[in-house]
C-alpha positions as a Markdown table, in Angstrom:
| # | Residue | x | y | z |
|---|---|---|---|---|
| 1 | Unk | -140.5 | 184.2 | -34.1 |
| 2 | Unk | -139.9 | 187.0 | -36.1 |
| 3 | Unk | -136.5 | 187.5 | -37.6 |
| 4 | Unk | -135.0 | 190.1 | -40.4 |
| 5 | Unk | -132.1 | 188.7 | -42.0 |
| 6 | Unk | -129.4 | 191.1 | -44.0 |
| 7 | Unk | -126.8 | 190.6 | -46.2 |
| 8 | Unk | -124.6 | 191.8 | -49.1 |
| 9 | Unk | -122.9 | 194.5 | -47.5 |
| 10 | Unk | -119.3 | 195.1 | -47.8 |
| 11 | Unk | -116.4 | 196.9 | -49.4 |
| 12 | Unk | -116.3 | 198.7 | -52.4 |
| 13 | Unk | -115.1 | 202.0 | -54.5 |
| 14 | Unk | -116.7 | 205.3 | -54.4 |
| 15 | Unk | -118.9 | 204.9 | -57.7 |
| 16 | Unk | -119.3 | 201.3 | -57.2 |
| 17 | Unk | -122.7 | 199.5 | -56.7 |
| 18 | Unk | -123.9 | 196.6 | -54.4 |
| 19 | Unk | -127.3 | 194.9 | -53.6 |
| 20 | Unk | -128.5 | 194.3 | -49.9 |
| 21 | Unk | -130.9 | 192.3 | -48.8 |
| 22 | Unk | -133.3 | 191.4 | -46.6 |
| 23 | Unk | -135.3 | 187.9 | -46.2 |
| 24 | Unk | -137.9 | 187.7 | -43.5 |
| 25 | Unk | -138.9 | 184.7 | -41.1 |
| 26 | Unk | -142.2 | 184.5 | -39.3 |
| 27 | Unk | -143.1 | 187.2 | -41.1 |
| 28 | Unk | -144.2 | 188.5 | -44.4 |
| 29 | Unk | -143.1 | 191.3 | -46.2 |
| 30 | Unk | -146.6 | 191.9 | -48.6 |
| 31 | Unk | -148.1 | 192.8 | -45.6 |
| 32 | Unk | -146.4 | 195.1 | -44.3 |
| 33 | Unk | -144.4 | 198.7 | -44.9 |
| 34 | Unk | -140.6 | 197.5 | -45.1 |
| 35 | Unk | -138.0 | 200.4 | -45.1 |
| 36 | Unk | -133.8 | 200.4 | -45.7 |
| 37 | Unk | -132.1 | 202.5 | -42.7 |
| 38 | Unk | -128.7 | 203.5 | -42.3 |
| 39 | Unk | -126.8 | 204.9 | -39.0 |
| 40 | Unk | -123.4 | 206.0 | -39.6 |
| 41 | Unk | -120.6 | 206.7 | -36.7 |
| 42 | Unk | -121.9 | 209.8 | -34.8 |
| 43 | Unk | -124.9 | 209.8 | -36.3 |
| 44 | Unk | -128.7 | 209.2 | -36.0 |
| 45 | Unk | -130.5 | 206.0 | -37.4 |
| 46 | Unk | -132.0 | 207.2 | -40.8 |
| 47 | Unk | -134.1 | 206.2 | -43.5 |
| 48 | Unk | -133.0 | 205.7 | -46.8 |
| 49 | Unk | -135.6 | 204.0 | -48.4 |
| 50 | Unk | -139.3 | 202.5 | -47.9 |
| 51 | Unk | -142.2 | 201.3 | -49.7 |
| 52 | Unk | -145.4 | 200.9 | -48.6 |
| 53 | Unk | -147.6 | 197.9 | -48.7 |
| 54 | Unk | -148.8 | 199.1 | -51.6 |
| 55 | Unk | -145.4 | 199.6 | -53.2 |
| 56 | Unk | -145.3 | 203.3 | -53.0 |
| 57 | Unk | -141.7 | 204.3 | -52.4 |
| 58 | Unk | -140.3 | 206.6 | -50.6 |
| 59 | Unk | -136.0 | 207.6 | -50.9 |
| 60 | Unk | -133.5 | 210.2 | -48.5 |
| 61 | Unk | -133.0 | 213.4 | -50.7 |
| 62 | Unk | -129.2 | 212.1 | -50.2 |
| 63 | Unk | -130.1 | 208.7 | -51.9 |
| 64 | Unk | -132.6 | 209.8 | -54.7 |
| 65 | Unk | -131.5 | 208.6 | -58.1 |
| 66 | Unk | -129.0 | 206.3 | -57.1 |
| 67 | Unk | -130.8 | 204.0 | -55.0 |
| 68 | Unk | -133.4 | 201.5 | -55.3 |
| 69 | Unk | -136.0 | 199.6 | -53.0 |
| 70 | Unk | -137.9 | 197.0 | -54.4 |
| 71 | Unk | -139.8 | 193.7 | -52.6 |
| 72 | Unk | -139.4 | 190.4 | -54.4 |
| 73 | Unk | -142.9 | 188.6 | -52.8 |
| 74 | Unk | -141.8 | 184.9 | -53.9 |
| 75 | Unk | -138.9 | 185.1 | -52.0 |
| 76 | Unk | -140.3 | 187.1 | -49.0 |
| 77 | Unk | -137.3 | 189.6 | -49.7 |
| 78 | Unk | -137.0 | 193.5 | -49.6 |
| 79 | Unk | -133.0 | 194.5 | -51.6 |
| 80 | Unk | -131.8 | 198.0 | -51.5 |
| 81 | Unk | -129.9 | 198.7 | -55.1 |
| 82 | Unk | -127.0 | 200.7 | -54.4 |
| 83 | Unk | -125.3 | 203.0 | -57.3 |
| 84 | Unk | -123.0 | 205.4 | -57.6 |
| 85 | Unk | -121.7 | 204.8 | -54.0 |
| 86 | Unk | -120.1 | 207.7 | -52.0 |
| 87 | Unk | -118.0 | 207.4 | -49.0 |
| 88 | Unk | -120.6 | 209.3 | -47.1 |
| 89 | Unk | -123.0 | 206.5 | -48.0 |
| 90 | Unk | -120.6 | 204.0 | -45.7 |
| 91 | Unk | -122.8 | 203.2 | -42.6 |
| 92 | Unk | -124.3 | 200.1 | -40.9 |
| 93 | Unk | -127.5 | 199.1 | -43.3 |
| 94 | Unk | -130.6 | 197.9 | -41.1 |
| 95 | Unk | -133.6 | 196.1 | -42.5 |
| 96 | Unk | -136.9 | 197.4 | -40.7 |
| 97 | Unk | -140.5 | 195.8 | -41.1 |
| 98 | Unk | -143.1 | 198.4 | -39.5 |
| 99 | Unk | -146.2 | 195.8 | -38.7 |
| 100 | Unk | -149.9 | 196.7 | -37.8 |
| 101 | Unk | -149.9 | 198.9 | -34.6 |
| 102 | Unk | -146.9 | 199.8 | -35.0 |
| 103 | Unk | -144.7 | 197.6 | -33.9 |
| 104 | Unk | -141.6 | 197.5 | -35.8 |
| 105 | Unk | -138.9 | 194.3 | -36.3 |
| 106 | Unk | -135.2 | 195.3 | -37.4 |
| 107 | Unk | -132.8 | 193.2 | -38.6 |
| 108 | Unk | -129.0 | 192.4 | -37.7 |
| 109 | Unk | -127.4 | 195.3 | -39.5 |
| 110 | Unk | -124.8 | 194.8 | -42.5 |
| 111 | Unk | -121.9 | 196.6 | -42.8 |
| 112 | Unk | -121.5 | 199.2 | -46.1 |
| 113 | Unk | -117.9 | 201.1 | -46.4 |
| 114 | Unk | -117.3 | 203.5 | -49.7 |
| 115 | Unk | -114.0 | 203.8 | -49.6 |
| 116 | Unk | -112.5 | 206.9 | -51.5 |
């Protein structure tokens, strides 16, 4: 079975940093396009970041120069580098694999809150 795990979320400071992650089971992450969403309160689901199974990468205007996406192959992990946090950055992060004909796996969802 396929499963998207997250982690690393959390509390922090408006200009702090954290690192999410995602690991995959029954899955793997080389093969397919991986992207970071966000969905806050009130909101729509978005995306904040993807890269391609070719490692092209892709970022929300919103996110540009402060975040990162990167894959790790060895351990099967995709981690969104998170810099210069705002408060409007606080949301519930989602892990998302989009797999050959479209169907897509999502993770659990971890919790990120800026405070200000």
């Amino acid at each position: 079975q396929v499963q998207l795990v997250e982690s690393g979320g959390g509390l922090v400071q408006a200009g702090g940093s954290l690192r999410l992650s995602c690991v995959g089971f029954g899955i793997i992450f080389n093969l397919n396009d991986m992207g970071w969403y966000r969905q806050a309160p009130g909101k729509q689901r978005e995306l904040v970041a993807g890269i391609t199974r070719s490692d092209i990468t892709n970022y929300a205007d919103s996110v540009k120069g402060r975040f990162t996406i990167a894959r790790d192959n060895a351990k099967n992990t995709v981690d969104l580098q998170m810099n210069s946090l705002k408060p409007e950055d606080t949301a519930v992060y989602y892990c998302n694999a989009e797999v050959l004909g479209n169907a897509d796996f999502w993770g659990q969802g971890t919790q990120v809150t800026v405070s200000s």
